[in-house]
DRENTORKOL-3810 file (N, C-alpha, C; in nm, 4 decimals):
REM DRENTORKOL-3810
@n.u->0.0842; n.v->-0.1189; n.w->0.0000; ca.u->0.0000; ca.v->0.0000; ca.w->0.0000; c.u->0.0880; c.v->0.1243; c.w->0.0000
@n.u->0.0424; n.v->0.2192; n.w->-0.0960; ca.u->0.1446; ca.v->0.3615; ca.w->-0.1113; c.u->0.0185; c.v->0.4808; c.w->-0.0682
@n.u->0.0875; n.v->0.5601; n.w->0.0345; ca.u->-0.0304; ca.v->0.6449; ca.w->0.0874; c.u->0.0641; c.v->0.7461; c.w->0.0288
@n.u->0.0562; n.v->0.8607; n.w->-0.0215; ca.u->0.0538; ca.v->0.9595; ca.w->-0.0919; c.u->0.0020; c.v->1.0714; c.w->0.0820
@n.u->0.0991; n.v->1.2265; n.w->0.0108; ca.u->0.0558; ca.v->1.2824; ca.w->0.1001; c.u->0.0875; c.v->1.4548; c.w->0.0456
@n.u->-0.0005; n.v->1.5099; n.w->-0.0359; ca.u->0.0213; ca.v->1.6331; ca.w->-0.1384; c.u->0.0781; c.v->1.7279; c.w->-0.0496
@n.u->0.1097; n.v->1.8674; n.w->-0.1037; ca.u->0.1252; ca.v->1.9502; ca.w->-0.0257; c.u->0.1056; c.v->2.0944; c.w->-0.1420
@n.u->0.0475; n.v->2.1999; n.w->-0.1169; ca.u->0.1194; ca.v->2.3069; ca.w->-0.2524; c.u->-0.0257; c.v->2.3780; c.w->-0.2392
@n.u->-0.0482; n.v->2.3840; n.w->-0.3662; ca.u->-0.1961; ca.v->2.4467; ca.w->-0.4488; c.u->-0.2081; c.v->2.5607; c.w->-0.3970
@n.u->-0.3222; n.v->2.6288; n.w->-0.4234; ca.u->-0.3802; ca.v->2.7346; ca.w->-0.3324; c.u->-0.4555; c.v->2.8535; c.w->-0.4837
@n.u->-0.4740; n.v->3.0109; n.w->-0.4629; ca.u->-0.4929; ca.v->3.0508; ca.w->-0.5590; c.u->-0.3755; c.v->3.1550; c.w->-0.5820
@n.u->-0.3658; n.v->3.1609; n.w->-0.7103; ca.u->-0.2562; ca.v->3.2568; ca.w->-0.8060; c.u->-0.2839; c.v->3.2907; c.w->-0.9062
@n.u->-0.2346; n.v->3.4447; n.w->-0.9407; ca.u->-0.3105; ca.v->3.5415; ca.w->-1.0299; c.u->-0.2240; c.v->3.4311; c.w->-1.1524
@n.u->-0.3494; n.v->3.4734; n.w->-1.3029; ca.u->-0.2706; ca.v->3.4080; ca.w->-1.4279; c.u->-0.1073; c.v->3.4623; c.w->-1.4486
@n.u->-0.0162; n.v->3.3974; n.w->-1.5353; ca.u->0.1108; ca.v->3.4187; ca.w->-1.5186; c.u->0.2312; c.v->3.3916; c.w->-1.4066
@n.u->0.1138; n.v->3.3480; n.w->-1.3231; ca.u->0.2017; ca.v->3.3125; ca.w->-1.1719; c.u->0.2831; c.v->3.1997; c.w->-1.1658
@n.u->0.3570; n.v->3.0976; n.w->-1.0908; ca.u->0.4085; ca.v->2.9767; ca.w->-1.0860; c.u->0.3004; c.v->2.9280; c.w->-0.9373
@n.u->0.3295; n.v->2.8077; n.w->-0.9148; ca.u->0.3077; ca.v->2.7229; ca.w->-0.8508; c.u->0.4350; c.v->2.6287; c.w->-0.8423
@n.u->0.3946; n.v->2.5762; n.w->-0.6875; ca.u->0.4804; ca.v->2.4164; ca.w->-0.7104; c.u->0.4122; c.v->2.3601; c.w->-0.6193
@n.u->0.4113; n.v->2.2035; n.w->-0.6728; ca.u->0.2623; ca.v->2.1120; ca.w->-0.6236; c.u->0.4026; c.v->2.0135; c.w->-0.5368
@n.u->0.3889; n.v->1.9077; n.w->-0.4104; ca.u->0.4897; ca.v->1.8461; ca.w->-0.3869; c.u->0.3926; c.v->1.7164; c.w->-0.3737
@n.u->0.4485; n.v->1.6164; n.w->-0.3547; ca.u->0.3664; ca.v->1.4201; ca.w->-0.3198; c.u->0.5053; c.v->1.3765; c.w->-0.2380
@n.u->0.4493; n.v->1.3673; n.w->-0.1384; ca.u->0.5384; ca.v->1.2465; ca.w->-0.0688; c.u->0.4608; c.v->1.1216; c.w->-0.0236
@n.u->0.5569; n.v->1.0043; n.w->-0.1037; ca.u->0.5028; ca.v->0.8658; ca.w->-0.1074; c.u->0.5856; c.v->0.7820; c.w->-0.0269
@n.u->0.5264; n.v->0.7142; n.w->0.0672; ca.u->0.5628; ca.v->0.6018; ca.w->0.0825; c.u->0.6268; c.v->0.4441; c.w->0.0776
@n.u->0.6720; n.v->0.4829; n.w->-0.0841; ca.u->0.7410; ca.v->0.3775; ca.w->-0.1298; c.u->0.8132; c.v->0.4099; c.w->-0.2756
@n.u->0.9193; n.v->0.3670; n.w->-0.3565; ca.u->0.9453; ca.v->0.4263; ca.w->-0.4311; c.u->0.8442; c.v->0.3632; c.w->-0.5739
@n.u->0.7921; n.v->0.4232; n.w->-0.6202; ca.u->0.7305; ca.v->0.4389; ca.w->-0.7428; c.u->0.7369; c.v->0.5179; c.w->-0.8400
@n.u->0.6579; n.v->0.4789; n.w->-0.9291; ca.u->0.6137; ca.v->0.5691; ca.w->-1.0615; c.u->0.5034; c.v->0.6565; c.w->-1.0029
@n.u->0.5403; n.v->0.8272; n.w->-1.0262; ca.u->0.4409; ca.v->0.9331; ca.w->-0.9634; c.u->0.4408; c.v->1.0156; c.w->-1.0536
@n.u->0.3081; n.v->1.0753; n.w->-1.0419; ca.u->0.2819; ca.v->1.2050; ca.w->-1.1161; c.u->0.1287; c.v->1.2739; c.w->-1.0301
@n.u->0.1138; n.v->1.3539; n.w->-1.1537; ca.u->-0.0176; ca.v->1.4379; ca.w->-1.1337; c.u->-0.1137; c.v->1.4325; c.w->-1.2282
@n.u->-0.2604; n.v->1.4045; n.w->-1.2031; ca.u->-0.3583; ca.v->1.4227; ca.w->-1.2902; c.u->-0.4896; c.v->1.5608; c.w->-1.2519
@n.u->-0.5120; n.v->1.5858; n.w->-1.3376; ca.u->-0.5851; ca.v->1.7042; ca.w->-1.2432; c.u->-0.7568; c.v->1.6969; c.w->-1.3127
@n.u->-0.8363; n.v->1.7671; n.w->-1.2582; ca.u->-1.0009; ca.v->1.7793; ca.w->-1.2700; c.u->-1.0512; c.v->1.9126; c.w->-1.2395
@n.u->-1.0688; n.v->1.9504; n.w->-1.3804; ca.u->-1.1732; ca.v->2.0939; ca.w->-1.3474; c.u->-1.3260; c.v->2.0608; c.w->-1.3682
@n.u->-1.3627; n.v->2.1681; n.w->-1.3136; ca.u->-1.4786; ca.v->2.1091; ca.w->-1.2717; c.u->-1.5991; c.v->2.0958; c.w->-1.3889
@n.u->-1.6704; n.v->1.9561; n.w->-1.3939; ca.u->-1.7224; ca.v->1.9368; ca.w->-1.5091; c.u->-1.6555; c.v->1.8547; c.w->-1.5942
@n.u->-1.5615; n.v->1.8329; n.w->-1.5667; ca.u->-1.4899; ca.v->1.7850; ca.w->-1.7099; c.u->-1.3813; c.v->1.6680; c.w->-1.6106
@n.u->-1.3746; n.v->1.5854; n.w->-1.7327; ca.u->-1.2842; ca.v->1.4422; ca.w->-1.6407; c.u->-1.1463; c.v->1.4601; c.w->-1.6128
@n.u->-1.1263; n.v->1.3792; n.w->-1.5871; ca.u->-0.9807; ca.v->1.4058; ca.w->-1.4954; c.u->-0.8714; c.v->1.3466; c.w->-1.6238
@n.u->-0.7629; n.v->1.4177; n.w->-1.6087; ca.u->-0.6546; ca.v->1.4359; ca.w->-1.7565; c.u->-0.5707; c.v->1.4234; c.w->-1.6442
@n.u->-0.4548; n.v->1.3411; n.w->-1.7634; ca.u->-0.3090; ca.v->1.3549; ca.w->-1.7347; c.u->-0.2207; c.v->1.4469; c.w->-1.7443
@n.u->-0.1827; n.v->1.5006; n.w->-1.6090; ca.u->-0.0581; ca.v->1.6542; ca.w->-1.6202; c.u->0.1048; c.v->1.5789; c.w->-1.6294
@n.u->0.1252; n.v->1.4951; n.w->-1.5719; ca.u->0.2793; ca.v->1.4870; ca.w->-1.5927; c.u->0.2961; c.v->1.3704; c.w->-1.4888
@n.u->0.4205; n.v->1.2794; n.w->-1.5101; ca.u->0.4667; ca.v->1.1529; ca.w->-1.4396; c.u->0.6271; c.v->1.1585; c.w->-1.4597
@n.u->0.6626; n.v->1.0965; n.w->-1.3457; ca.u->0.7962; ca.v->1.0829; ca.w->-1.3604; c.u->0.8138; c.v->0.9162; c.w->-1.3497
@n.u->0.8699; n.v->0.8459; n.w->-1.4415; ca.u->0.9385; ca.v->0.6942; ca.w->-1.3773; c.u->0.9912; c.v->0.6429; c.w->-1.2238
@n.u->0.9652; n.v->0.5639; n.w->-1.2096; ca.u->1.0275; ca.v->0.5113; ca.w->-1.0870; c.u->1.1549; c.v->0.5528; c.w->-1.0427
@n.u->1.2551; n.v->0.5294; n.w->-1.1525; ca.u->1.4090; ca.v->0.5733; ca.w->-1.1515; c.u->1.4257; c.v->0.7229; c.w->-1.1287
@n.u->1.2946; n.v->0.7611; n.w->-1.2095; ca.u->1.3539; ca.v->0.9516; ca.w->-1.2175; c.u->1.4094; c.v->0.9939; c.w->-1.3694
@n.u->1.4384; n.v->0.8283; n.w->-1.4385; ca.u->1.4890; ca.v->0.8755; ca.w->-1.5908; c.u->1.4016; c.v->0.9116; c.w->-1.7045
@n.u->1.2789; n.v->0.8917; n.w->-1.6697; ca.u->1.1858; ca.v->0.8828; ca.w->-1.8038; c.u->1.0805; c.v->0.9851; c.w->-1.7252
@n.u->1.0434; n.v->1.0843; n.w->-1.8106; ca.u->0.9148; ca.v->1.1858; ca.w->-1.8087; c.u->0.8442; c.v->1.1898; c.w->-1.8739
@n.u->0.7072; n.v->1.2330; n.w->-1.8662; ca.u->0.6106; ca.v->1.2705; ca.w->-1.9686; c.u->0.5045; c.v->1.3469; c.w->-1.9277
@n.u->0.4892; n.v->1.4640; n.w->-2.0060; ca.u->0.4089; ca.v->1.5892; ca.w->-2.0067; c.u->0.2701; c.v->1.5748; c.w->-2.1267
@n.u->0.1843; n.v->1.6553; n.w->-2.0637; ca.u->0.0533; ca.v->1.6766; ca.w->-2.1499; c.u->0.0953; c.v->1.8002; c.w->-2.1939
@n.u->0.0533; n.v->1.7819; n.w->-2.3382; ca.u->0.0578; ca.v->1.8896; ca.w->-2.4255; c.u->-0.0090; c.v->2.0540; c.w->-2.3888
@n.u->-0.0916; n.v->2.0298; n.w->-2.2863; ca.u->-0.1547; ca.v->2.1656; ca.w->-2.2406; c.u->-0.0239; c.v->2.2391; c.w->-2.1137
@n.u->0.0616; n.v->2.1135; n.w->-2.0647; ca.u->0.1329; ca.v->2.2045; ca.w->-1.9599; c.u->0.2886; c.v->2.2035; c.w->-2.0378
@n.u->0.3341; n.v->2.1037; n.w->-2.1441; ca.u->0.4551; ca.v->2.1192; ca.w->-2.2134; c.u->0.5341; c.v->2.2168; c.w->-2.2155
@n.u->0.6561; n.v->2.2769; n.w->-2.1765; ca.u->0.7216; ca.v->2.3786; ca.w->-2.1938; c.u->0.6832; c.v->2.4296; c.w->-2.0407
@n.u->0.5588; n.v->2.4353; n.w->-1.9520; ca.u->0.5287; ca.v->2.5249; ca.w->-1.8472; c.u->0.5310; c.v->2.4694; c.w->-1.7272
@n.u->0.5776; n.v->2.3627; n.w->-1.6870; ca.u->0.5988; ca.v->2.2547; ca.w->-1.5491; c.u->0.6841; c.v->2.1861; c.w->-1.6308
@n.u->0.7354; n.v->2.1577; n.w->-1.4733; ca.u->0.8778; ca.v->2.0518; ca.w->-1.4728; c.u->0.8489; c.v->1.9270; c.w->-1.3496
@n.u->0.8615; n.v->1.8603; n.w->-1.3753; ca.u->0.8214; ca.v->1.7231; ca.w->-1.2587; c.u->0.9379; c.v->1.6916; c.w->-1.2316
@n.u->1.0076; n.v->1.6701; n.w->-1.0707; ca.u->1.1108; ca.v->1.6242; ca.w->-1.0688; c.u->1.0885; c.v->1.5098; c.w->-0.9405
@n.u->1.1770; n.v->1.4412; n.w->-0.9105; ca.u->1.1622; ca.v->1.3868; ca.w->-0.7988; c.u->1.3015; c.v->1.3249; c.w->-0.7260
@n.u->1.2996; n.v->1.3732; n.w->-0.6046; ca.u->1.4044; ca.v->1.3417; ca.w->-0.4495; c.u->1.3673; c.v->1.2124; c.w->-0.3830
@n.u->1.5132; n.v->1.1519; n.w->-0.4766; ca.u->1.4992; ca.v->0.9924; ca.w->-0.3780; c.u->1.5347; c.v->0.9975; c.w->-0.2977
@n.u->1.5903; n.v->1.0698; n.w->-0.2038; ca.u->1.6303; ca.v->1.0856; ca.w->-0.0602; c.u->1.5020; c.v->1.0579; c.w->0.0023
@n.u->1.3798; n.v->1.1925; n.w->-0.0491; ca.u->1.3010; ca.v->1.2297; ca.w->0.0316; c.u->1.1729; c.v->1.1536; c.w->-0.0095
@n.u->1.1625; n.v->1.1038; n.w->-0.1331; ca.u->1.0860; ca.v->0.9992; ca.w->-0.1878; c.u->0.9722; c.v->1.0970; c.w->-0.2293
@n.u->0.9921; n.v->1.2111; n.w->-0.2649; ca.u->0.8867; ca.v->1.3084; ca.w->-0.3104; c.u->0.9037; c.v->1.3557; c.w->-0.4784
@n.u->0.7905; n.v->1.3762; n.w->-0.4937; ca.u->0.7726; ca.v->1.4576; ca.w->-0.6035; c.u->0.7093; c.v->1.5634; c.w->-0.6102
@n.u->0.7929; n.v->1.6582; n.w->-0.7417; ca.u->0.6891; ca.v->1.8114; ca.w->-0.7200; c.u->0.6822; c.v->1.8256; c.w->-0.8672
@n.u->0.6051; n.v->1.9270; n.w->-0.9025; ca.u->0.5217; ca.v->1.9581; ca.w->-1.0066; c.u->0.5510; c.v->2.1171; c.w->-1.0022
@n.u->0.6190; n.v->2.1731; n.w->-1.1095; ca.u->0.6646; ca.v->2.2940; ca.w->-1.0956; c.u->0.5824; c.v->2.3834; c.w->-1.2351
@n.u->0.5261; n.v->2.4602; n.w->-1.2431; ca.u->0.4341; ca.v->2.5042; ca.w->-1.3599; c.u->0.4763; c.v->2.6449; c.w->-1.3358
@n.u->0.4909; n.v->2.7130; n.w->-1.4549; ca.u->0.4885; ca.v->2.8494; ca.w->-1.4529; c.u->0.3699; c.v->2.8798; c.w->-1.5627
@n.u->0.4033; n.v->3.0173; n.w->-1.5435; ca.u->0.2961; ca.v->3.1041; ca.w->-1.6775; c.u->0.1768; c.v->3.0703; c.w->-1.6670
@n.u->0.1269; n.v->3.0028; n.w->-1.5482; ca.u->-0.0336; ca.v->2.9688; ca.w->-1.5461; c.u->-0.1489; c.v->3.0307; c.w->-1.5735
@n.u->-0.2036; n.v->2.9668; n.w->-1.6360; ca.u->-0.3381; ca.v->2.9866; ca.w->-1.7187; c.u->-0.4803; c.v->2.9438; c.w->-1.6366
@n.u->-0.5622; n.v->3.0612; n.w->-1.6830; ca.u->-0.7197; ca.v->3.0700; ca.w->-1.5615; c.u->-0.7564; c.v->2.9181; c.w->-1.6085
@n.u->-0.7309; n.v->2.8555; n.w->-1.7620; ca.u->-0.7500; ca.v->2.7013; ca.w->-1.7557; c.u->-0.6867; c.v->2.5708; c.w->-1.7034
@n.u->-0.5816; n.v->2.6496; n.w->-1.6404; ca.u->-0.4957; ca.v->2.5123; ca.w->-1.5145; c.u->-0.5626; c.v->2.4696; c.w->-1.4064
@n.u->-0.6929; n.v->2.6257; n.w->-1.4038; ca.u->-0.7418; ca.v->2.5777; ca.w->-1.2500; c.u->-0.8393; c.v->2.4125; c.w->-1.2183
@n.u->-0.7705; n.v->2.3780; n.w->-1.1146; ca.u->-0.8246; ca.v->2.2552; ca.w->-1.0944; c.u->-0.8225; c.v->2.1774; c.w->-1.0077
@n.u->-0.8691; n.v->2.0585; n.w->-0.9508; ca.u->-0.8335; ca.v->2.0158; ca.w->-0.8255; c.u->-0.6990; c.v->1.9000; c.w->-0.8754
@n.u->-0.6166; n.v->1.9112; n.w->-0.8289; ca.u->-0.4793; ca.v->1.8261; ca.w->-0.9029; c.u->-0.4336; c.v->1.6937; c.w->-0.7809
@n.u->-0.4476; n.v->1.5901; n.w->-0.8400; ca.u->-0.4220; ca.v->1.4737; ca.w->-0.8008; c.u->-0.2739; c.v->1.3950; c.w->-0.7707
@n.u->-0.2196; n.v->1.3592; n.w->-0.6806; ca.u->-0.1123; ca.v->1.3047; ca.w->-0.6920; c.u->-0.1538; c.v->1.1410; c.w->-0.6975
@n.u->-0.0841; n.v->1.0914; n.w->-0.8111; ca.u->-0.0785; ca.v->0.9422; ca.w->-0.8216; c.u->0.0658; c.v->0.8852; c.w->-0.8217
@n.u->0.0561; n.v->0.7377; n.w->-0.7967; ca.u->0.1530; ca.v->0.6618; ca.w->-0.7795; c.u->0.0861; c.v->0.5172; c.w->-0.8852
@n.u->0.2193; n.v->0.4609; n.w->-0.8890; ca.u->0.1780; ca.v->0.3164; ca.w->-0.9267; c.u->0.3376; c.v->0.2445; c.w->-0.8746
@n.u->0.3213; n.v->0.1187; n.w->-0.8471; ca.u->0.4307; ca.v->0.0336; ca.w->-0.8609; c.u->0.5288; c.v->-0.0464; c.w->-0.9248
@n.u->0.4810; n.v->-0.0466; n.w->-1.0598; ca.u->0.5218; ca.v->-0.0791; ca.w->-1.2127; c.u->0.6678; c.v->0.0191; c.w->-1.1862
@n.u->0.7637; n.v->-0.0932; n.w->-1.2541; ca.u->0.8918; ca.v->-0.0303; ca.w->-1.2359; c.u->0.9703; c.v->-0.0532; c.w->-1.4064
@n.u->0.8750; n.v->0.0341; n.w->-1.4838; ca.u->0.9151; ca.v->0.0856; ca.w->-1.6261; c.u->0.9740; c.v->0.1891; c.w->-1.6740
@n.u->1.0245; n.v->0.1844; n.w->-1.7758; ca.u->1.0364; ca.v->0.2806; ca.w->-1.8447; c.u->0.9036; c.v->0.3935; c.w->-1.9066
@n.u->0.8513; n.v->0.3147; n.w->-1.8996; ca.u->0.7158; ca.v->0.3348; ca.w->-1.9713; c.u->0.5926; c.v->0.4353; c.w->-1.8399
@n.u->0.5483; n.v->0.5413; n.w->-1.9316; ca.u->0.4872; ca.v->0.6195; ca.w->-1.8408; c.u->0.3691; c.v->0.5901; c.w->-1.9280
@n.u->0.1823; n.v->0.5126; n.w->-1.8175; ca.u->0.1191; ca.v->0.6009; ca.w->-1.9092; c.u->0.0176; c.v->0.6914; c.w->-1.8706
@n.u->-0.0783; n.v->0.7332; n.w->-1.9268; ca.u->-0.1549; ca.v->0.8558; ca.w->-1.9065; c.u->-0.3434; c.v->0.8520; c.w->-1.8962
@n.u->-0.3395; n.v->0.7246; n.w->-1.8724; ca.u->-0.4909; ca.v->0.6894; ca.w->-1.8162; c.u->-0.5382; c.v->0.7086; c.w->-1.6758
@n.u->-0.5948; n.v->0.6997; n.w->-1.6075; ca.u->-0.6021; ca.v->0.7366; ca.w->-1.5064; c.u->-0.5817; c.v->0.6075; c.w->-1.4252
@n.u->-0.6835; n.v->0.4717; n.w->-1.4976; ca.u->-0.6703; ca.v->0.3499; ca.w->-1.4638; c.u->-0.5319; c.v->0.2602; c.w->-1.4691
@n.u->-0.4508; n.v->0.3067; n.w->-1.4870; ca.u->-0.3411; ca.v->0.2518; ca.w->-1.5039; c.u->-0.2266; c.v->0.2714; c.w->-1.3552
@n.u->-0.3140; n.v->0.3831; n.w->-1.2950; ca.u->-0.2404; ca.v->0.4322; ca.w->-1.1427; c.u->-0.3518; c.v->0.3244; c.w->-1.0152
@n.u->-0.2484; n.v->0.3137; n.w->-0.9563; ca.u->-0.3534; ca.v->0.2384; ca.w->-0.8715; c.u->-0.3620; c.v->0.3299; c.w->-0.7307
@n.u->-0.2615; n.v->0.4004; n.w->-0.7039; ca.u->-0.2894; ca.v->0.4993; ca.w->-0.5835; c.u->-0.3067; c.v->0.6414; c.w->-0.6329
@n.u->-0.4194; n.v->0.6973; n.w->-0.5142; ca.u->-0.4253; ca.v->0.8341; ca.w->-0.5786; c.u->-0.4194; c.v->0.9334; c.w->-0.4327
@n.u->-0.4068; n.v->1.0579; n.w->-0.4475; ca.u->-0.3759; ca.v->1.1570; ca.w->-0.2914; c.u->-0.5449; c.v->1.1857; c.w->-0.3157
@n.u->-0.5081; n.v->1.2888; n.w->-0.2081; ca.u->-0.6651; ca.v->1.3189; ca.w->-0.1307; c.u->-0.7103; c.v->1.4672; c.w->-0.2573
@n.u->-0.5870; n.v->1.5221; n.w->-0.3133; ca.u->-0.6861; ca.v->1.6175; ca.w->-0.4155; c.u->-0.5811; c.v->1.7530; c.w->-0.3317
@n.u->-0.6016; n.v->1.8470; n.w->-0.4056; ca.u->-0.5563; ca.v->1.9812; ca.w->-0.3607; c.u->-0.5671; c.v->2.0745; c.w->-0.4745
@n.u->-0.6624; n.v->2.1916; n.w->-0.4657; ca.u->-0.7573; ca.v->2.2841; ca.w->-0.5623; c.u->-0.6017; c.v->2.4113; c.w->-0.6019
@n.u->-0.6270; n.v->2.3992; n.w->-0.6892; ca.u->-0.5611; ca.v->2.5018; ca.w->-0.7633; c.u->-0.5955; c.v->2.6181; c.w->-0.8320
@n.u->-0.6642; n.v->2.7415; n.w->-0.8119; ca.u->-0.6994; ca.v->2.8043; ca.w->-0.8933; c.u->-0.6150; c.v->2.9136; c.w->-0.9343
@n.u->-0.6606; n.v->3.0285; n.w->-1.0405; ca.u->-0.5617; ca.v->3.0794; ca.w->-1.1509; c.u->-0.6482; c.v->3.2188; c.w->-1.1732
@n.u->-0.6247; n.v->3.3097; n.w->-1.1038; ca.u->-0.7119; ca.v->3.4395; ca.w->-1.1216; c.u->-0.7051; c.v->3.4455; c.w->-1.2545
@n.u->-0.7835; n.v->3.5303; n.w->-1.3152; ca.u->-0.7608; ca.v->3.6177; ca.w->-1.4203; c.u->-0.7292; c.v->3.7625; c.w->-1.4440
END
């Protein structure tokens, strides 16, 4: 069992940065999926187990950086230039699969955090 434990979010005018953090319980494959409201929950970004392999959604590409501290067994989610359409409640997931391979379903994560709202003045 991987309990996840977010930390970050809050609100920030558009153009602002954020940084989202997950500290997990075990070493895994982590990222972020996020949910605005109305609309289903999308893939923002994952890092591999190792830390060697990434992958970004085309809406945050170029504007977050996902990194992650094996010391501290955390991951963060670093976004700049944010957009009033980032706002959302943003998910930290894990899985235990120890690939190269990142993917971007939601069903494919088997742990998820408790949620933490992000919004994006205009």
């Amino acid at each position: 069992q991987v309990q996840l434990v977010e930390s970050g979010g809050g609100l920030v005018q558009a153009g602002g940065s954020l940084r989202l953090s997950c500290a997990a319980s075990g070493r895994t494959l982590m990222g972020w999926f996020r949910q605005a409201s109305g609309k289903e929950r999308e893939f923002v970004a994952a890092v591999n187990w190792s830390g060697g392999s990434t992958r970004y959604a085309d809406s945050v590409k170029g504007r977050s950086t996902i990194s992650r501290d094996e010391a501290k067994n955390t991951v963060s989610l670093q976004t700049n230039s944010l957009k009033p359409e980032d706002t959302a409640v943003y998910y930290c997931v894990a899985d235990s699969r120890r690939t190269l391979y990142i993917p971007t379903h939601p069903k494919e994560y088997a742990y998820w955090g408790q949620g933490t709202q992000v919004t994006v003045s205009s």
